[in-house]
C-alpha positions as CSV (number, residue, x, y, z in Angstrom):
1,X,-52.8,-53.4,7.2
2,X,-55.2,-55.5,5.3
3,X,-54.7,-57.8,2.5
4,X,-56.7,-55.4,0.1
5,X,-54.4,-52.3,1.2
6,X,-51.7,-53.3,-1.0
7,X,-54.2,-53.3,-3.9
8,X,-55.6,-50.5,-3.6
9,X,-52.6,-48.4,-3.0
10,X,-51.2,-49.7,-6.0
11,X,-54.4,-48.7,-7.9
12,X,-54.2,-45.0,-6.7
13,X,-50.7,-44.4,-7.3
14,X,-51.0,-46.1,-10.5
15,X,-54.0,-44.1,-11.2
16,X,-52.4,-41.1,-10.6
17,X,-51.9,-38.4,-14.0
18,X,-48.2,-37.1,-13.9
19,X,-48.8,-33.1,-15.1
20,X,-45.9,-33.3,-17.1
21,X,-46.0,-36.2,-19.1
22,X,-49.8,-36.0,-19.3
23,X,-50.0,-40.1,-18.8
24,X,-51.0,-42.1,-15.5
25,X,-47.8,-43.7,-14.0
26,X,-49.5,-46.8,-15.0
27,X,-49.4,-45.9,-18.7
28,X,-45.8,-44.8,-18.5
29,X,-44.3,-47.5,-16.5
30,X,-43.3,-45.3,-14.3
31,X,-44.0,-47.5,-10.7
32,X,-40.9,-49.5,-10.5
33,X,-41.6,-51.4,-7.2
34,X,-44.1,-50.9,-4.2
35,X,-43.4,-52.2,-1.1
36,X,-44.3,-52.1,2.6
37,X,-42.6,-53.0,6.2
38,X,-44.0,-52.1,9.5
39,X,-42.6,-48.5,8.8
40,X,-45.2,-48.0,6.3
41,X,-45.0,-48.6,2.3
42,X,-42.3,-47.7,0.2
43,X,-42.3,-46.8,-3.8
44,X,-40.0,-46.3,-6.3
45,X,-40.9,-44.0,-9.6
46,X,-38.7,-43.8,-12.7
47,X,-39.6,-40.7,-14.8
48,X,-38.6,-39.9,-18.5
49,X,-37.5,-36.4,-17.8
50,X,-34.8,-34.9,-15.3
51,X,-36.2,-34.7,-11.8
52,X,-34.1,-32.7,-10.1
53,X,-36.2,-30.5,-7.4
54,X,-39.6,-32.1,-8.8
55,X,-39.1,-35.0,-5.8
56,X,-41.1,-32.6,-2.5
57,X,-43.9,-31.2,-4.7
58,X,-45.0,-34.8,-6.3
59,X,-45.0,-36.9,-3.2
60,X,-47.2,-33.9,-1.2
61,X,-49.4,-34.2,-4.6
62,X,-49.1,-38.1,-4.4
63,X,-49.7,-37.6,-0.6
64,X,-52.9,-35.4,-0.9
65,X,-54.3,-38.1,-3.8
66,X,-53.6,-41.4,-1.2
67,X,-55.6,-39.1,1.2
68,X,-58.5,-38.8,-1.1
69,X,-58.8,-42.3,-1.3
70,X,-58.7,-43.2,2.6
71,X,-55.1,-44.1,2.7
72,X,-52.2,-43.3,4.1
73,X,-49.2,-41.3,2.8
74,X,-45.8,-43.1,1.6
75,X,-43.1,-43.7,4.2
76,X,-40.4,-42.9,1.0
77,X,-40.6,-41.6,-2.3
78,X,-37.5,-42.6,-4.4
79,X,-37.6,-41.3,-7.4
80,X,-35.0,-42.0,-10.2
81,X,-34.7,-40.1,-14.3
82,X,-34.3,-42.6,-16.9
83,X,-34.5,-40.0,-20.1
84,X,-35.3,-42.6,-23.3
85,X,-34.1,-41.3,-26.8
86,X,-36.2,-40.3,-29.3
87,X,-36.4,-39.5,-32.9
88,X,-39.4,-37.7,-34.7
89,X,-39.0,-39.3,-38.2
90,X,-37.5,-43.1,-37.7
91,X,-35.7,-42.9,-41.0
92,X,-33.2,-40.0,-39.5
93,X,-30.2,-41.4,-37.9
94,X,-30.2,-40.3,-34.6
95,X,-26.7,-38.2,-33.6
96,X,-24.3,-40.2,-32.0
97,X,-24.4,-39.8,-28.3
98,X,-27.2,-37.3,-28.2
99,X,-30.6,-39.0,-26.9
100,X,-32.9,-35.6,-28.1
101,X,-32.7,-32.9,-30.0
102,X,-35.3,-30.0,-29.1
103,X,-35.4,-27.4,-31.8
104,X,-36.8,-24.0,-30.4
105,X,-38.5,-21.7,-33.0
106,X,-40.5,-18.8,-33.8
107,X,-42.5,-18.1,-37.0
108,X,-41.0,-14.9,-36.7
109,X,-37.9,-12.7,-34.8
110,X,-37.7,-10.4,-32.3
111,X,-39.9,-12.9,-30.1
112,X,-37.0,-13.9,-27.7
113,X,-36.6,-17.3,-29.2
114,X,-33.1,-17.2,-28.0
115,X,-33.4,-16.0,-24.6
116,X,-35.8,-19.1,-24.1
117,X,-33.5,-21.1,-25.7
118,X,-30.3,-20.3,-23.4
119,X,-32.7,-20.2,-20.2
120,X,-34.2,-23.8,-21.3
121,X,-31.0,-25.4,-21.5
122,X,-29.7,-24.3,-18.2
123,X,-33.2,-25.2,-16.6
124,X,-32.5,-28.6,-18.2
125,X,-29.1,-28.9,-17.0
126,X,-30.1,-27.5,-13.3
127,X,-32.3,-30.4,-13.1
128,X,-29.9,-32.9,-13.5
129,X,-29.8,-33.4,-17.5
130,X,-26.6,-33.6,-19.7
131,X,-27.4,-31.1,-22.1
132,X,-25.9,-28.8,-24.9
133,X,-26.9,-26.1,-27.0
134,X,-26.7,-25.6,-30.5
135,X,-27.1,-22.0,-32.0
136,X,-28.2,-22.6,-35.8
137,X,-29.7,-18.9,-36.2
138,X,-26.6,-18.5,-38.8
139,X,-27.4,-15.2,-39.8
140,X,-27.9,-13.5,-36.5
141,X,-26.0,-15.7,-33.6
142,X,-26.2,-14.9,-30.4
143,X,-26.0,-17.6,-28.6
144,X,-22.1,-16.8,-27.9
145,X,-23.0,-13.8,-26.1
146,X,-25.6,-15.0,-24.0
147,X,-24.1,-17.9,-22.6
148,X,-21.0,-15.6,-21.7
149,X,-18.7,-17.5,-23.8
150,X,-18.1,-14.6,-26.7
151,X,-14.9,-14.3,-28.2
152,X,-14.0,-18.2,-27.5
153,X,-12.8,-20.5,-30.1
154,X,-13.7,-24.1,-30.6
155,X,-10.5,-26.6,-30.1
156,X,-9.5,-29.7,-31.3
157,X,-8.1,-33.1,-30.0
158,X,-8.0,-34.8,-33.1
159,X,-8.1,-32.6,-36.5
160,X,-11.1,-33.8,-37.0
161,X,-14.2,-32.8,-34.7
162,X,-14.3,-29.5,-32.7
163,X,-14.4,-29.2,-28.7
164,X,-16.8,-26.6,-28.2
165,X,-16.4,-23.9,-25.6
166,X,-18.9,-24.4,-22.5
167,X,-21.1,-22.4,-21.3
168,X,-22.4,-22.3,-17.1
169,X,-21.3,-26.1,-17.5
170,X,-22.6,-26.6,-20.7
171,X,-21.3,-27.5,-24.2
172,X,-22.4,-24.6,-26.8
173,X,-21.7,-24.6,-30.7
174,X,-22.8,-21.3,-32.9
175,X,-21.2,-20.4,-36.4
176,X,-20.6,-17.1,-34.3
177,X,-17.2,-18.5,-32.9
178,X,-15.8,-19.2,-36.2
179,X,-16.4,-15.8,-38.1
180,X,-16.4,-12.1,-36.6
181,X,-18.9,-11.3,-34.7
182,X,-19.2,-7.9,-37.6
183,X,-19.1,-9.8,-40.7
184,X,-22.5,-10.2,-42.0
185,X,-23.6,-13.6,-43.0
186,X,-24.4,-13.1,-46.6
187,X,-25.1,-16.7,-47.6
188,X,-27.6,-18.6,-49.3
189,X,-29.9,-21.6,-48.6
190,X,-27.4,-24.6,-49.3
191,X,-24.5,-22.7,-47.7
192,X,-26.8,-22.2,-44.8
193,X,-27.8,-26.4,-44.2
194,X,-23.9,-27.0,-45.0
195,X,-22.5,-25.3,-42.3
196,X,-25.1,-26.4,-39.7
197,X,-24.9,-29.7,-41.2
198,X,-21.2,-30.0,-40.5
199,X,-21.3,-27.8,-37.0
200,X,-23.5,-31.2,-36.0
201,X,-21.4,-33.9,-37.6
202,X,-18.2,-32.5,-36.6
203,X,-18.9,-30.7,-32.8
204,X,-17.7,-33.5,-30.1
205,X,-20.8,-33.0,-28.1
206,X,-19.8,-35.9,-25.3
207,X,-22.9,-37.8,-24.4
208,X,-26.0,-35.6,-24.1
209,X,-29.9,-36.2,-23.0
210,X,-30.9,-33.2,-24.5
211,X,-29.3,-31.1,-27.6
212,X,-31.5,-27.7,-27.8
213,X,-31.1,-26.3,-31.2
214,X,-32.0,-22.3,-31.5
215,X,-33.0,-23.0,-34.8
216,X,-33.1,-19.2,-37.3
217,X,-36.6,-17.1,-37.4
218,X,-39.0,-18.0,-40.2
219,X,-40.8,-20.8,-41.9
220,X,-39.1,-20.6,-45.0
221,X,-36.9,-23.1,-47.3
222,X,-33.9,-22.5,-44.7
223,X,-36.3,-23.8,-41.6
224,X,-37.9,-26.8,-43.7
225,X,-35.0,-28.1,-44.9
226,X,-33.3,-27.8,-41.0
227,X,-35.9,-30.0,-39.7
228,X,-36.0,-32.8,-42.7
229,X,-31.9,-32.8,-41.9
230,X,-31.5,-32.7,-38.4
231,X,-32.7,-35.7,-36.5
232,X,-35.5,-33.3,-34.4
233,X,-37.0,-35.4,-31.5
234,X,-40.1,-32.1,-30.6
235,X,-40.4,-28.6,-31.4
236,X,-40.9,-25.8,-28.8
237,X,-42.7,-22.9,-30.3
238,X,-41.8,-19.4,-28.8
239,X,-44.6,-16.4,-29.4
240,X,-45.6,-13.2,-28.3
241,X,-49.5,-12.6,-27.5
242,X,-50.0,-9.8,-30.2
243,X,-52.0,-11.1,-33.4
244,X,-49.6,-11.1,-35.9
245,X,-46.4,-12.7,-34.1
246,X,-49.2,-15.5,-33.1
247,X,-50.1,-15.4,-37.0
248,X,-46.2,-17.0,-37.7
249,X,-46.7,-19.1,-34.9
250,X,-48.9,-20.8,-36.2
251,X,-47.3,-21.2,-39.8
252,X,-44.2,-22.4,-37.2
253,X,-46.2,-24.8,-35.6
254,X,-47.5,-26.3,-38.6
255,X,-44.6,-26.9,-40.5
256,X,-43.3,-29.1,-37.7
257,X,-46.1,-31.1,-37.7
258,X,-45.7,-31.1,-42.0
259,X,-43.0,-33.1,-41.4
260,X,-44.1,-35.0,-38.4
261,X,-42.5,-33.5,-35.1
262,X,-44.4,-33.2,-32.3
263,X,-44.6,-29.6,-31.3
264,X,-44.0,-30.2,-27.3
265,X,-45.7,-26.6,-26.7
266,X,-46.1,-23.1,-26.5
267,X,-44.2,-20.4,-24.6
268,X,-45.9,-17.3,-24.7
269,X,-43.2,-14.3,-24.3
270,X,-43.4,-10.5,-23.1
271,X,-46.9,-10.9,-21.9
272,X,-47.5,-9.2,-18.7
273,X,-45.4,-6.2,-17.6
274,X,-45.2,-4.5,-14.2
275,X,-44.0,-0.9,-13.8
276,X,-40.8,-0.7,-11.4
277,X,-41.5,2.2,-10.5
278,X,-45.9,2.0,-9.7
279,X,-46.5,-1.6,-9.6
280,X,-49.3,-0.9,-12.1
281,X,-49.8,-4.3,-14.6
282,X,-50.6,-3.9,-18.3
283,X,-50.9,-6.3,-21.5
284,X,-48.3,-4.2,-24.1
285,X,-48.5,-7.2,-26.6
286,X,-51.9,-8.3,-25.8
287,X,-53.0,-11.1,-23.2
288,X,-54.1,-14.4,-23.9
289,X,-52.5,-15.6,-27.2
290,X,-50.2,-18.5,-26.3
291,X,-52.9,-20.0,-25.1
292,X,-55.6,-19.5,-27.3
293,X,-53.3,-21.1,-29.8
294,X,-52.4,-24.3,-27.7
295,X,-56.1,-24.9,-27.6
296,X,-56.5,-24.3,-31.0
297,X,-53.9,-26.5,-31.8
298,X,-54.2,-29.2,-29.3
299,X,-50.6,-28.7,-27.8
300,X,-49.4,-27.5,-24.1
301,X,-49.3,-24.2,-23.3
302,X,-45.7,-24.8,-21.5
303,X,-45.6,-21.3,-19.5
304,X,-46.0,-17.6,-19.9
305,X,-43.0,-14.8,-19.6
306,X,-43.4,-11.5,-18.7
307,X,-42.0,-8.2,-20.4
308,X,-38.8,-7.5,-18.0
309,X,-36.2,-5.6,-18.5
310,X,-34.4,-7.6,-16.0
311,X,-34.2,-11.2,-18.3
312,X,-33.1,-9.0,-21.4
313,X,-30.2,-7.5,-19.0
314,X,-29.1,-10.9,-17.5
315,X,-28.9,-12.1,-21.2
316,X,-27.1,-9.8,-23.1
317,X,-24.4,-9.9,-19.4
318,X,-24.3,-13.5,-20.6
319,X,-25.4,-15.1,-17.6
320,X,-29.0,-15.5,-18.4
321,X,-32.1,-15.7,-15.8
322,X,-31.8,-19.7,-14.6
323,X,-27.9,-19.0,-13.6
324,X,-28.1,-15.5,-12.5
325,X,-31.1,-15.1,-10.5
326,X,-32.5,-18.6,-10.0
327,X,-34.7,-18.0,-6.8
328,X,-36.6,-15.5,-9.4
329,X,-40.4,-15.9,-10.4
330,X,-38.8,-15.9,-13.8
331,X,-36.4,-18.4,-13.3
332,X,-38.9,-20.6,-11.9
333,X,-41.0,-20.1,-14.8
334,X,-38.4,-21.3,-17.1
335,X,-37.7,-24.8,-15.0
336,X,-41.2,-25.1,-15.1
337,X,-40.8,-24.3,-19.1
338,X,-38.1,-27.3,-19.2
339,X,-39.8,-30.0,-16.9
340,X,-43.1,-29.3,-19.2
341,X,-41.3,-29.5,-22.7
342,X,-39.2,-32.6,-21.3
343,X,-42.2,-34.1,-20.0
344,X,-44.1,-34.1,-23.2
345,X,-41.1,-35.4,-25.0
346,X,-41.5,-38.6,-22.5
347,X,-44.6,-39.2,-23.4
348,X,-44.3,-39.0,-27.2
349,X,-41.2,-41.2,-26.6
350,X,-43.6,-43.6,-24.9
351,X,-46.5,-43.1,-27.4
352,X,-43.8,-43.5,-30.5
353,X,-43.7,-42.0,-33.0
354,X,-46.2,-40.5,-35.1
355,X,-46.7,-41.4,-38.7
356,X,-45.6,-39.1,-40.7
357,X,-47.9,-37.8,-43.5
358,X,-46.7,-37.3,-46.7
359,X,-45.9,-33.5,-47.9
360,X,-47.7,-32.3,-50.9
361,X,-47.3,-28.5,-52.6
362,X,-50.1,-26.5,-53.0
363,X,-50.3,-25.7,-57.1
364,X,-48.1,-28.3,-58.2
């Protein structure tokens, strides 16, 4: 091989735009070492988001880009996940032993923010992350239920933090396991932040990459105060295509980015629906939404769900999608979801973070 060789395989792989970060590997750092033998050249890439699975389809895309430029494919591909911690606003303490915290909401329920939720954790985990999941829709949990872990009870080591039941492998707080699942929440505001404040202080999470956070419906007092109190590292917002869930959406969207939290995405839910009886395809809520808004908005449309009876079963069995049917076009859907959301968390980790504007009421 000749001298220039090394050079210029350097420059392509460097060159090269990772789809879920967005960067080159060149802006994220991501080319440890490069090196070559008479077997051929040999790289190493660190990533800031779990890579389990992801190794085959980037070196055939890193293979097919070498090609383009006249040279030839890599003798080995090691790649490695170093997942970097991040926190939105730098004044928040970040939790202790939990690198991110991804908050998934919806401007408004009945979207299946929490399905999304429970399937993005597992896809998470599945990949290799440590991850756990927080259920802080106090009024209606159902978190419990879906994770297959209803009727459990937190325990304690010490008397003072709680162990929380797991969940497929995972660690899973949710006010639902400390009051019955028929008594009605009928709290207000403060009450609400108090016990989600002290579910987080006082849940023995272990050490986590990624805490996802089903935060409650709504952009109301409840939602802004969540954010300004838990240390949020990016939001995921979860939608339907019809007009007016993508009209709360938006107000969603927005008040993360009020108070300075990237907004990793879009997931637009219930779109397409296939008979299971004719095969014939139809739009119920509309087609097109979620990503008419990430345009609008300048975010990532991070994937697109369709209306299926069969993700609403394998939830409420509590062994949702990932777990239960992971060689499914929806469960694949949902690890590309995670890898996409986790991606774009990377790269705001490696952008830093963004300065926060200052909050001003309209009328006052």
């Amino acid at each position: 091989m000749s001298s220039d060789k090394p050079s210029a395989l350097r420059s392509a792989l460097e060159a090269y735009v990772e789809p879920h970060l967005g960067l080159t590997l060149a802006e994220a750092g991501a080319l440890e070492s490069l090196r070559e033998d008479a077997g051929g050249a040999h790289a190493r890439l660190v990533l800031g988001f779990p890579t389990g699975g992801y190794r085959e389809s980037l070196a055939a895309d890193l293979a097919a880009r070498l090609a383009a430029a006249g040279l030839p494919p890599l003798a080995t591909l090691e790649l490695e996940s170093r997942i970097p911690a991040f926190v939105a606003d730098p004044r928040q303490r970040p939790l202790p032993d939990v690198a991110n915290v991804i908050a998934v909401a919806s401007g408004k329920g009945g979207v299946g923010k929490s399905t999304v939720a429970a399937n993005l954790a597992l896809a998470l985990a599945a990949q290799g992350a440590r991850v756990g999941l927080l259920d802080a829709d106090i009024y209606g949990p159902s978190q419990p239920r879906m994770m297959g872990v209803a009727g459990e009870r937190p325990t304690t080591r010490d008397g003072r933090t709680l162990e929380p039941p797991r969940g497929h492998g995972i660690p899973v707080m949710s006010i639902g396991f400390l009051v019955d699942a028929d008594q009605p929440m009928v709290w207000r505001g403060p009450m609400v932040t108090q016990a989600l404040a002290q579910m987080l202080a006082d849940t023995h999470w272990g050490a986590l990459d990624y805490l996802v956070v089903d935060m409650p419906p709504g952009t109301g007092d409840i939602q802004l105060t969540l954010t300004q109190r838990v240390p949020v590292s990016g939001a995921v917002i979860v939608t339907t295509p019809q007009e007016i869930a993508l009209l709360d959406a938006r107000k969603g969207l927005q008040m993360f980015r009020k108070v300075g939290v990237p907004v990793l995405g879009i997931v637009e839910n219930m779109g397409l629906h296939r008979c299971p009886a004719c095969g014939h395809e139809s739009h119920i809520f509309d087609s097109g939404g979620g990503a008419a808004i990430a345009a609008r908005y300048e975010t990532r449309l991070l994937g697109q769900l369709p209306l299926d009876a069969r993700i609403r079963e394998q939830a409420d069995s509590g062994a949702p999608t990932v777990v239960s049917d992971p060689d499914s076009d929806s469960a694949r859907t949902y690890h590309a979801i995670a890898r996409h959301a986790a991606g774009a968390l990377a790269a705001s980790a490696i952008r830093g973070a963004a300065r926060l504007p200052s909050i001003r009421i309209e009328g006052e």
